[in-house]
N, C-alpha and C positions, 0 to 999 in steps of 0.2 A: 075754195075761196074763203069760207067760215076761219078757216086756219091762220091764213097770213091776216086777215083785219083782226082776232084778237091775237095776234103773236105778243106785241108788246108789253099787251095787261099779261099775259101769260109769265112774263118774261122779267117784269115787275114782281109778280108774286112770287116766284121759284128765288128771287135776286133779295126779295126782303124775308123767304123764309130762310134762308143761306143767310140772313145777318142775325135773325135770331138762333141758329143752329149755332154758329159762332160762338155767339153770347150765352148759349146754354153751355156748351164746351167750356168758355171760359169761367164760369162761376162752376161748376164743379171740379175745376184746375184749383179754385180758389176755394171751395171748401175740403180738397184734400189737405189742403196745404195751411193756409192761414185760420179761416173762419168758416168751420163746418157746418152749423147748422143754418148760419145766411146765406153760404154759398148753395148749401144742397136746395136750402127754399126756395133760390130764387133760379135755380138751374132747372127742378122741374115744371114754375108756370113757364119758362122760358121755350122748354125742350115740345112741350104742350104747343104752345102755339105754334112752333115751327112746324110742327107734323100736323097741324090741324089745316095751315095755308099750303102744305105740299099736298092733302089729300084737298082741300076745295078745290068743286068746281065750278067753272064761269058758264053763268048762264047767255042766252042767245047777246045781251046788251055787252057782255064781255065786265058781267062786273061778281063780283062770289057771290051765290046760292046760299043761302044761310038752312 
């Protein structure tokens, strides 16, 4: 029962670290290419927090554990 009431938040968070993963993707597309050292900067705070909301976990209220 725990499972299906936080699917949503779950579901939220995997859907917004999947936009920062993107967006890490896309700035080091863009620092091969155009702007090396803005793109790489800003591809690793990017790539960071995508793997840091794929590994959170949600506590019993269905909201990330810090």
């Amino acid at each position: 029962m725990e499972i299906q009431r936080c699917f949503p938040q779950k579901l939220a968070k995997l859907f917004i670290a999947g936009l920062f993963l993107i967006g890490a993707v896309g700035f080091t597309i863009t620092g091969f290419t155009v702007l090396p050292i803005i793109g790489f900067g800003m591809a690793l705070p990017f790539a960071a927090i995508a793997f840091y909301l794929i590994k959170a976990h949600l506590n019993r209220q269905c909201e990330i554990d810090l």
